[in-house]
DOZALO-442701 format. One record per residue (C-alpha): residue number from 1; x, y negated, z negated. Coordinates in pm, whole numbers. Example, Ala and Ser with C-alpha at 12.3 -4.5 7.8 and 13.67 -1.06 7.14 Angstrom:
residues 2
   num       c1       c2       c3
     1     1230      450     -780
     2     1367      106     -714
END
This chain:
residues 572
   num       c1       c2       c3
     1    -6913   -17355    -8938
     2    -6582   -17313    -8745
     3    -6456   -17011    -8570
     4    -6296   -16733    -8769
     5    -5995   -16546    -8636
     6    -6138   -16162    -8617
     7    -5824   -16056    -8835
     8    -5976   -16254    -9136
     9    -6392   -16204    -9071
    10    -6303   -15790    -9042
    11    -6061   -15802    -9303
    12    -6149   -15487    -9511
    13    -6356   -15537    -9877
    14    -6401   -15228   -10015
    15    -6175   -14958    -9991
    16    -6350   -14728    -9773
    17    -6304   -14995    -9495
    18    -5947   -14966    -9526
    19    -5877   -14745    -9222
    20    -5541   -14529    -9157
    21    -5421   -14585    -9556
    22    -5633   -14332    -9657
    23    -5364   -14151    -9902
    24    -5386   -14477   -10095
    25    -5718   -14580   -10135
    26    -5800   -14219   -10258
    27    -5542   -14203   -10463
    28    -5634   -14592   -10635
    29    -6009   -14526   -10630
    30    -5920   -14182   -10832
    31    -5718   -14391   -11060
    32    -6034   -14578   -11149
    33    -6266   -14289   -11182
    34    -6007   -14108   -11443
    35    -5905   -14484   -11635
    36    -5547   -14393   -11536
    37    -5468   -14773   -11377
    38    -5104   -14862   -11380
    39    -4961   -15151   -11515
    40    -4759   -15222   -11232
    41    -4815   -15164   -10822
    42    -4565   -15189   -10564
    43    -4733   -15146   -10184
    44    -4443   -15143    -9900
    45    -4461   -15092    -9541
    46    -4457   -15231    -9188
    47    -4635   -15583    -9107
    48    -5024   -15606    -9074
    49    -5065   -15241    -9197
    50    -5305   -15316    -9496
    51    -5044   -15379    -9808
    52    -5205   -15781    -9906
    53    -5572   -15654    -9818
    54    -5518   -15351   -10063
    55    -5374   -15572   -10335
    56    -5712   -15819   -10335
    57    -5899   -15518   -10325
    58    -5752   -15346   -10626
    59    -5747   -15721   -10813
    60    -6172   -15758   -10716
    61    -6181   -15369   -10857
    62    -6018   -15426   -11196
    63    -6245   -15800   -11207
    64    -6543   -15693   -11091
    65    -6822   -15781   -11283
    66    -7077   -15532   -11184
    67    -6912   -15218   -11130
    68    -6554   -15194   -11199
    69    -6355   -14988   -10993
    70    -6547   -15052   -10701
    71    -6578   -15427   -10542
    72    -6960   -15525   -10531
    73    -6843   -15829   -10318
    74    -7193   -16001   -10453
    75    -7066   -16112   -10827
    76    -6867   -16430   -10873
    77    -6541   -16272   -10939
    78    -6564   -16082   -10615
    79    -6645   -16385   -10414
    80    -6371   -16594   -10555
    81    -6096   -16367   -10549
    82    -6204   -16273   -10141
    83    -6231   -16694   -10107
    84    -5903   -16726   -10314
    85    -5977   -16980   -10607
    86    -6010   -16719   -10869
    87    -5816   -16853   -11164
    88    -5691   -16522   -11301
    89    -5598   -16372   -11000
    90    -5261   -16521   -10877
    91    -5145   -16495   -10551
    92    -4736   -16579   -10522
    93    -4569   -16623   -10203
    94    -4232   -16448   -10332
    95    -4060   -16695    -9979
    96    -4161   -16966   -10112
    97    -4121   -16909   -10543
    98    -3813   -16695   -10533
    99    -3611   -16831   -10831
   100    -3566   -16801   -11226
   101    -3774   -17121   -11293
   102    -4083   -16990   -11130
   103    -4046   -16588   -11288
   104    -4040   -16826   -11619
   105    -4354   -16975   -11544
   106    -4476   -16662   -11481
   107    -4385   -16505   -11757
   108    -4537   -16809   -11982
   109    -4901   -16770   -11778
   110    -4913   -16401   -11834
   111    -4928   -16506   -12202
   112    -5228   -16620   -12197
   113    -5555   -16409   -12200
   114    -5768   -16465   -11840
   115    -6086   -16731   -11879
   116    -6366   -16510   -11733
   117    -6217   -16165   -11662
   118    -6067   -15871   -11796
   119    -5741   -15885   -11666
   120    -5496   -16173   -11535
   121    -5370   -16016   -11218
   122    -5020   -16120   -11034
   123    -4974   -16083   -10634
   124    -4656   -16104   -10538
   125    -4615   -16088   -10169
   126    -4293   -16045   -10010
   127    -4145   -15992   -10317
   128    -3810   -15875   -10153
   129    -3705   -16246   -10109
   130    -3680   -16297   -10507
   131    -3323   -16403   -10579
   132    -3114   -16166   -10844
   133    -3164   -16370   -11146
   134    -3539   -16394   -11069
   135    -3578   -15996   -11015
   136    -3354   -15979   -11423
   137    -3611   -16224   -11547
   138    -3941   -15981   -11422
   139    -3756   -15648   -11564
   140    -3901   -15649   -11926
   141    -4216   -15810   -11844
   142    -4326   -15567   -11573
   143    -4234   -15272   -11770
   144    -4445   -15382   -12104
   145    -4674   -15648   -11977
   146    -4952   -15772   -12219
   147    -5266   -15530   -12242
   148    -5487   -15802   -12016
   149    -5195   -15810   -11767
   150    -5178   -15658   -11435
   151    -4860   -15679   -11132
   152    -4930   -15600   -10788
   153    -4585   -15623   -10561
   154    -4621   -15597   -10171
   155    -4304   -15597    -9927
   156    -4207   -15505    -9595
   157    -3876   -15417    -9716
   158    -3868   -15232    -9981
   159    -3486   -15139    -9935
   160    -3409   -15510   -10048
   161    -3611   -15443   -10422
   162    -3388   -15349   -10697
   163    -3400   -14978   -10817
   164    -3503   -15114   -11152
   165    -3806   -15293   -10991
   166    -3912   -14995   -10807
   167    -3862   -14734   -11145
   168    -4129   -14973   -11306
   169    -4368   -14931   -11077
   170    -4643   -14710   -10897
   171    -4513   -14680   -10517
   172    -4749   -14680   -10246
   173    -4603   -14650    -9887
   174    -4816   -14789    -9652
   175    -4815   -14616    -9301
   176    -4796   -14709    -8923
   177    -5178   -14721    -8812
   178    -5206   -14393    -8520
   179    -5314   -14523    -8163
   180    -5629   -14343    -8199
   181    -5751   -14506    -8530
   182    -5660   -14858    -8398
   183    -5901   -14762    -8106
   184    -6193   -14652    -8283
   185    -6198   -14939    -8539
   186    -6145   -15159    -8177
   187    -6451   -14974    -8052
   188    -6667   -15042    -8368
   189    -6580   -15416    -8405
   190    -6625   -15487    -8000
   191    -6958   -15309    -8024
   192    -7088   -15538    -8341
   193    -6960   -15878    -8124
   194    -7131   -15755    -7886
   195    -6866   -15744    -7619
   196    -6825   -15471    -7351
   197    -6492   -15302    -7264
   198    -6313   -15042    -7060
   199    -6217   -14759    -7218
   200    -5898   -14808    -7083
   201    -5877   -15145    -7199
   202    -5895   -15037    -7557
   203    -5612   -14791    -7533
   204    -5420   -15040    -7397
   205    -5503   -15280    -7688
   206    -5434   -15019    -7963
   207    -5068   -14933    -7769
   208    -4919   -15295    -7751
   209    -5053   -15310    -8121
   210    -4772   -15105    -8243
   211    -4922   -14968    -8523
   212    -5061   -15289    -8672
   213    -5432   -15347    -8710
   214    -5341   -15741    -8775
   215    -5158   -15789    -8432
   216    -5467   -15558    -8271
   217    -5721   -15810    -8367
   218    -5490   -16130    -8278
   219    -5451   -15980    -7879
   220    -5836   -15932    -7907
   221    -5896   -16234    -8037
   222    -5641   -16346    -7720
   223    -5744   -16103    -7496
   224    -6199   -16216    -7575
   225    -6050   -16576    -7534
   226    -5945   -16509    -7115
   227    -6241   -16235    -7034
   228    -6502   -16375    -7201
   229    -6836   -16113    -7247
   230    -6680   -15848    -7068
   231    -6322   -15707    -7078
   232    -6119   -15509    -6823
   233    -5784   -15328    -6796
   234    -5659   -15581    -6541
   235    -5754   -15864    -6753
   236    -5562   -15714    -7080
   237    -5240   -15668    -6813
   238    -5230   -15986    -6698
   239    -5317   -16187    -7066
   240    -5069   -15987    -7212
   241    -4835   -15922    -6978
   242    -4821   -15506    -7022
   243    -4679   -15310    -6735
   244    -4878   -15115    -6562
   245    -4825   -14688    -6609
   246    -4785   -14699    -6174
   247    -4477   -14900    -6228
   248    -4340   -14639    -6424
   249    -4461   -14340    -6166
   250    -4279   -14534    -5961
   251    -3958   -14570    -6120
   252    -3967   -14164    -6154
   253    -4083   -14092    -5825
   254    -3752   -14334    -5636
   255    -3552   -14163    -5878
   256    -3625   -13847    -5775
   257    -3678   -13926    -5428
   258    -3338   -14141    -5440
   259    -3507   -14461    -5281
   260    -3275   -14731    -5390
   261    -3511   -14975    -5232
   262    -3783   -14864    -5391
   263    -3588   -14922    -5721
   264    -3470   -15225    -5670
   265    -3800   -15364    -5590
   266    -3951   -15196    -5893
   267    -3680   -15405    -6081
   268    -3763   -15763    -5857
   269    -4152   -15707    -5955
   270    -4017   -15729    -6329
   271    -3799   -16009    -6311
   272    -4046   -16179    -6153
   273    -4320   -16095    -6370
   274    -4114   -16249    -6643
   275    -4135   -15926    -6845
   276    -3856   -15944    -7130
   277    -3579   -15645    -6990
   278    -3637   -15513    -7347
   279    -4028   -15430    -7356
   280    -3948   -15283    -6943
   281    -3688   -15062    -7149
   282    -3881   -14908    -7397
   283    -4187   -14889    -7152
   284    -3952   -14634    -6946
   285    -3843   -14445    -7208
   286    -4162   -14383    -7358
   287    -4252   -14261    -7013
   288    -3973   -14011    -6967
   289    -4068   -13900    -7319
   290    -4411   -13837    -7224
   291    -4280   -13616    -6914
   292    -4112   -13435    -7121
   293    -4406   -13406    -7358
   294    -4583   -13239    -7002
   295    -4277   -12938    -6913
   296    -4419   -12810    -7248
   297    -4687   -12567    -7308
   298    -4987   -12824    -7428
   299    -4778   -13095    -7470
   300    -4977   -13298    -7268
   301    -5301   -13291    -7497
   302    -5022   -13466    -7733
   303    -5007   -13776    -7522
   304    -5252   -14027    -7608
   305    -5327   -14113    -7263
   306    -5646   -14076    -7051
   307    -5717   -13746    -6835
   308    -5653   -13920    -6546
   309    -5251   -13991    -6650
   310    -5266   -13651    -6835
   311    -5369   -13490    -6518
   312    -5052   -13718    -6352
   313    -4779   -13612    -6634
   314    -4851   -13260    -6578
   315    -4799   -13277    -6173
   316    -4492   -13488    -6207
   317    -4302   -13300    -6482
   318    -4320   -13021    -6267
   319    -4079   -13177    -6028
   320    -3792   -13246    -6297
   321    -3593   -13045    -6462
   322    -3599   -13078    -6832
   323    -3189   -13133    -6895
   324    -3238   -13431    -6587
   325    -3517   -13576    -6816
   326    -3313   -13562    -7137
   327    -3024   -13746    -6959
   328    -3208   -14009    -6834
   329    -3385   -14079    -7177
   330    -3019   -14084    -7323
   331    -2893   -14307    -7069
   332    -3237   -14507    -7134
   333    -3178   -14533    -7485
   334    -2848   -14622    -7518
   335    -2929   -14898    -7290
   336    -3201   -15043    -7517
   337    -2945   -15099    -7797
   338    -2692   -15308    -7498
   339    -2988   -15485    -7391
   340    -3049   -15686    -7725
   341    -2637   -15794    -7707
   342    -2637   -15848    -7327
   343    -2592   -16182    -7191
   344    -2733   -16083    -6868
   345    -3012   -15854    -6955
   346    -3160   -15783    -6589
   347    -2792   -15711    -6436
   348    -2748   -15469    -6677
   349    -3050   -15297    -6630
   350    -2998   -15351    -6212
   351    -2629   -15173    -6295
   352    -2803   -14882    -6502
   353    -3109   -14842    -6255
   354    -2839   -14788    -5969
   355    -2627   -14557    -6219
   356    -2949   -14337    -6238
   357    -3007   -14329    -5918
   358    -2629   -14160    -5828
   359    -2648   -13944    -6070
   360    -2680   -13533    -6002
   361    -2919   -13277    -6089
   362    -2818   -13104    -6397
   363    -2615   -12733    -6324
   364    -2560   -12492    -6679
   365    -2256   -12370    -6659
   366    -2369   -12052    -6617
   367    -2535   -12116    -6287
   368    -2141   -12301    -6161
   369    -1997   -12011    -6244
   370    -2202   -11753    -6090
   371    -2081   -11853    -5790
   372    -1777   -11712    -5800
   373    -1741   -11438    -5556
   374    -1924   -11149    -5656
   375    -2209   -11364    -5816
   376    -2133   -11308    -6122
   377    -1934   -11524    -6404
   378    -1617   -11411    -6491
   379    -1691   -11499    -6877
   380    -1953   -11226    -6861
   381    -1773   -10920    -6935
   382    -1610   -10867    -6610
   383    -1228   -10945    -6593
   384    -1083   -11173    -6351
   385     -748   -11091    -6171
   386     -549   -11296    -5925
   387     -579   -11282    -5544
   388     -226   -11247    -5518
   389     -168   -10953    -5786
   390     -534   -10698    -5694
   391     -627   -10492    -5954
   392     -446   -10241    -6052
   393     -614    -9844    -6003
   394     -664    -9725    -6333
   395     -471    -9344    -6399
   396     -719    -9162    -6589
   397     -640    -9028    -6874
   398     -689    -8690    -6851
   399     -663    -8486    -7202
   400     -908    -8136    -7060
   401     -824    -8128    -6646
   402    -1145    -7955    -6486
   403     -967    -7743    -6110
   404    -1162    -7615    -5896
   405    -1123    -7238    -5800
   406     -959    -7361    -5460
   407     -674    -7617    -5615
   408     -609    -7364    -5921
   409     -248    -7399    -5733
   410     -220    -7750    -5727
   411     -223    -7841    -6097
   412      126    -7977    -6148
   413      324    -7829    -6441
   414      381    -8017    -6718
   415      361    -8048    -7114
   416      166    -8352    -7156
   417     -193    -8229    -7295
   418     -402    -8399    -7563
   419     -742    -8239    -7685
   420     -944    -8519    -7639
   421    -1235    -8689    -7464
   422    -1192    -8834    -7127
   423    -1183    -9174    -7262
   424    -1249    -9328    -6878
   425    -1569    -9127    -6856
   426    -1564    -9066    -6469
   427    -1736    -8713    -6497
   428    -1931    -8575    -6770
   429    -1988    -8228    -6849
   430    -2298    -8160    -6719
   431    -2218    -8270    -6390
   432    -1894    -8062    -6390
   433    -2096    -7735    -6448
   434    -2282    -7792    -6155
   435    -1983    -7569    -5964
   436    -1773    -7281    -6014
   437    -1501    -7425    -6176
   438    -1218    -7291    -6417
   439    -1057    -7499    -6685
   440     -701    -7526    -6726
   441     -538    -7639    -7063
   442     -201    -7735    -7083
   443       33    -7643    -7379
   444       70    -7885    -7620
   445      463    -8000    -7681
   446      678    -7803    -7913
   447      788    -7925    -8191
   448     1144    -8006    -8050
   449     1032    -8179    -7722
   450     1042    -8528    -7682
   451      864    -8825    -7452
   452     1165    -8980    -7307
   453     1070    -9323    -7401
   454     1283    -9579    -7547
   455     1169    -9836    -7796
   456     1394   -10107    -7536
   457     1221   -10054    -7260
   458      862   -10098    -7473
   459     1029   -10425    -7597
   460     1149   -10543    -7246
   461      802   -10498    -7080
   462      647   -10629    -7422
   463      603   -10940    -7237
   464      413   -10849    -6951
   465      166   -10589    -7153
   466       39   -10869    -7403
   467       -9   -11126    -7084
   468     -204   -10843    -6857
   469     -417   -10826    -7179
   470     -455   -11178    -7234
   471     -606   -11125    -6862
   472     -835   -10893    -6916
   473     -941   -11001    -7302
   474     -800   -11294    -7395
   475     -906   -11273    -7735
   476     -693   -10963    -7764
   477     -396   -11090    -7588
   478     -392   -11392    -7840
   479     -392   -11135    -8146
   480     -120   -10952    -7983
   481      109   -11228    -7955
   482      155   -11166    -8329
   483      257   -10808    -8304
   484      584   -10675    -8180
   485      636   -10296    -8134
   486      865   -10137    -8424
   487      909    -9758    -8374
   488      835    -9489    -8103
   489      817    -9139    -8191
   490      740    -8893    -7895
   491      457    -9055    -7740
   492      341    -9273    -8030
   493      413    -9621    -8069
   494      372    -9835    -8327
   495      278   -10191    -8297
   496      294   -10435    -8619
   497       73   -10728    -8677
   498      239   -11010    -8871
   499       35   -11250    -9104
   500     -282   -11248    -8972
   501     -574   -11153    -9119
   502     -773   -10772    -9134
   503    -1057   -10864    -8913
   504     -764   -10909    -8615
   505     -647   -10533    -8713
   506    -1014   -10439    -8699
   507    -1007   -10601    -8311
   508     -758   -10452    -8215
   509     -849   -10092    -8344
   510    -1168   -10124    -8122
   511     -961   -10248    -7828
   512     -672    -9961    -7847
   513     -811    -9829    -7528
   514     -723   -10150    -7348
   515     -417   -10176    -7488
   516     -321    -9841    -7382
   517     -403    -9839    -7060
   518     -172   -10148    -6991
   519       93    -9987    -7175
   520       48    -9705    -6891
   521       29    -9975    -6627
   522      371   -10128    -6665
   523      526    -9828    -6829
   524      380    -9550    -6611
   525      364    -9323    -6864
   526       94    -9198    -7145
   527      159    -9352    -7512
   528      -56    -9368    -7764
   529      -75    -9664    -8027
   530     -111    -9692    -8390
   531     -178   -10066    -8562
   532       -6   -10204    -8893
   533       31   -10490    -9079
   534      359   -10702    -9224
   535      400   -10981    -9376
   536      698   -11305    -9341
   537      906   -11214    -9067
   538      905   -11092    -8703
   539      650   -11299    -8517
   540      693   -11408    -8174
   541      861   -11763    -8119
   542      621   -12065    -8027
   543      840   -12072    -7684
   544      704   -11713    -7641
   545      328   -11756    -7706
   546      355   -12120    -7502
   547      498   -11907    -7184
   548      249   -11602    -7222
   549      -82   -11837    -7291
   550       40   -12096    -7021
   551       86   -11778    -6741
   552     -236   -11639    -6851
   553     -404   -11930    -6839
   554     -267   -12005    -6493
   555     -351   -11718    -6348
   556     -678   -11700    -6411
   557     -945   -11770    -6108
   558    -1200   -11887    -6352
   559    -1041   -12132    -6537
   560     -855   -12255    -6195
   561    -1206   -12263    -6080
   562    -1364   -12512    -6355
   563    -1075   -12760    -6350
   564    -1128   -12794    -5965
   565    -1459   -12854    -6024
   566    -1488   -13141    -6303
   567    -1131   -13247    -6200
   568     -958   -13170    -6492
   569     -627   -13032    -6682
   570     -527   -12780    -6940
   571     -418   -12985    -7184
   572     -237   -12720    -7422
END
């Protein structure tokens, strides 16, 4: 007898054989058990995943002459339909009969009641490639086929089958087959042929396999072919051309190390090898992923890897920093899509390699601007001022003056008392009673005296109190560039906000100390403020706000400080 491929002598034929589809055979094998069988069966997924196995399976289950619902694989309707020649099961290549005349003939043979079974069953592979008139001429049979009639669909892509195709069927998706499940049915059919292998060697197998158990048992097939009795890792490298996981330790390791020699010769070995730039791509990138699989608690036991390159992973994530990692992988993928269009595949890799290997280790921006003098970011609650204009010395606002018994005489007259707290908070009351002390309390104003303040010289200095806020807060400074002071009455001023909405009267209510104290600064003398709102009319010019944001902006260290360190400009 001649040779069998392995794909077709361990092709599954009964459903419990069927490994990694498990949601489907349940679910069909159910359908049996209950009498619940569909009329029509559409199975879609990747290549080599099960989908054409599953469909002779179901046809031998709804056939079989001993135990329906479950292939015997012993009666003659079992044997013919697993040797093909069974003349009511009918498989159609949907490549090769894609038009109306064929869906006719189709529809005339479904007609007819089967010769020695209970059903006449359709396969329809690839059924995706039917033309538009073809896919019309299926509609009414599929939906009401004959009572001894039975449609089984299969396609790898399913997005090409009309909607109305799909609403007339039972969907199955098919999965990817895991890495581990490709091993152990590996394992299993090595250890019947009696072959030994490395453990190593399998994993290897089931990775290049891509989640198909077809193309797993073509590169054994291969793979048996070149070793013989025995296989090794070595051998599977050099049948199938895989790179080796030191190559890729090594591609890390001159990053990080920036050996441009190193690199480059990690790039000669490739082009040399013959290794398509593609498969070297996606080899790297599924090694950066797996590093950064390692900087994470466990993530490691997620690789499907050996303990020896677990152990590996582990020590050389701990060397990278995770943002570096996630740049590289970026740059990595990105490069994968302008591989496939590149007429010069290896240059462009050479160009990226060396683009990799300039680039800098990642800094938050937290960390750049810590190192400001001080250590500490401006942007963290601490205002910045100019070199050239210090901070001012804040005069405390003194509304309850505690003298000590031996300056009673140097408390300067005047009228300017307000019962409240010390709003700056330098000295609490506790502390103050720790001495003899006397309090002094200074008349409040009569009701005919008057702060000599004029609203003109608020209005002049208006300016220059909105841009020393912007300073300090500039989200307060930007709110006040919509107010304009509109009356002073002894020492209160009012400030109006124009057409802006409640929550920025709300900000600047929480922020009236701030305000007041520059009021004091440029003024040099105690106001307090009260907030309103207006509406249409009064707002500060856009030549106004320009000048104050621009100065603001200008002056401050921090933002002087960032566009000297990524080069750049303040654009408005």
């Amino acid at each position: 007898m001649s040779y069998q491929v392995l794909s077709l002598k361990w092709r599954p034929q009964t459903f419990p054989e069927v490994v990694g589809q498990e949601h489907v055979t349940k679910t069909l094998v159910n359908a049996f058990k209950k009498n619940r069988v569909a009329q029509a069966y559409l199975f879609t997924g990747p290549r080599g995943v099960g989908k054409t196995t599953t469909a002779r399976l179901l046809a031998k289950a709804l056939n079989c002459l001993n135990t329906p619902g479950a292939p015997c694989n012993e009666c003659n309707n079992c044997i013919e339909i697993a040797d093909g020649r069974n003349m009511d099961v009918l498989e159609i290549d949907g490549a090769s009969n894609r038009g109306i005349e064929e869906i006719r003939n189709l529809r005339e043979l479904i007609k007819y009641a089967p010769i020695n079974s209970r059903y006449k069953i359709f396969i329809i592979d690839e059924v995706h490639m039917l033309t538009t008139q073809a896919f019309n001429a299926l509609l009414r049979t599929l939906e009401e086929p004959p009572e001894h009639g039975k449609f089984i669909l299969a396609t790898t892509d399913v997005h090409k089958v009309p909607a109305t195709i799909i609403s007339r069927c039972q969907r199955f998706d098919f999965n990817r087959i895991t890495v581990q499940v490709i091993r152990e049915r590996l394992k299993y059919i090595l250890q019947e042929e009696k072959i030994e292998v490395e453990e190593d060697a399998v994993t290897a197998l089931a990775r290049k396999a891509d989640g198909s158990m077809r193309d797993a048992l073509s590169l054994l097939d291969q793979v048996i072919a070149f070793g013989g009795e025995k296989i090794t890792y070595d051998e599977i490298v050099d049948v199938l051309g895989l790179i080796p996981q030191e190559l890729y330790f090594r591609f890390t390791d001159s990053l990080k190390e920036k050996n441009g020699e190193q690199l480059l010769q990690i790039m000669q070995r490739g082009r040399s090898s013959g290794i398509p730039v593609s498969e070297l791509v996606l080899g790297l990138n599924e090694h950066i992923r797996n590093m950064l699989y390692a900087t994470l608690p466990k993530g490691v036991d997620l690789l499907e890897v050996n303990d020896d390159l677990k152990k590996r992973y582990r020590e050389g994530a701990g060397e990278w920093e995770v943002r570096d990692l996630l740049r590289i992988a970026q740059i990595l993928t990105d490069l994968e899509a302008q591989v496939k269009r590149a007429t010069q595949p290896y240059i462009l890799l050479e160009l990226t390699m060396m683009k990799l290997l300039e680039m800098d280790s990642s800094v938050s921006i937290d960390e750049l601007l810590s190192r400001f003098p001080g250590g500490t970011s401006p942007f963290r609650g601490k205002p910045a001022f100019s070199k050239s204009e210090p901070e001012p010395e804040p005069k405390p606002a003194i509304r309850e003056r505690i003298v000590e018994p031996s300056q009673q005489n140097l408390v300067p007259p005047g009228p300017k008392v307000i019962r409240e707290k010390d709003i700056t908070g330098r000295k609490s009351a506790s502390e103050s009673a720790k001495r003899p002390q006397k309090k002094v309390v200074e008349p409040e104003p009569a009701a005919g005296d008057s702060v000599t303040i004029d609203l003109k010289e608020i209005e002049e200095h208006w300016e220059s109190i909105v841009e020393g806020v912007s300073s300090k807060r500039t989200s307060v400074g930007t709110i006040l560039e919509h107010c304009k002071p509109k009356k002073i009455e002894k020492n209160k001023l009012e400030i109006v906000l124009f057409d802006q909405p409640r929550f920025n009267l709300d900000l600047l209510m929480k922020n009236k100390p701030l305000i007041e104290k520059e009021i004091q600064t440029k003024i040099g003398k105690d106001i307090r403020v009260l907030f309103g709102m207006e509406k249409n009319g009064g707002k500060p010019t856009t030549t106004q706000k320009k000048k104050i944001k621009e100065k603001s902006t200008a002056d401050n260290p921090a933002v002087s400080r960032i566009i000297e360190l990524f080069d750049g400009e303040i654009i408005r």
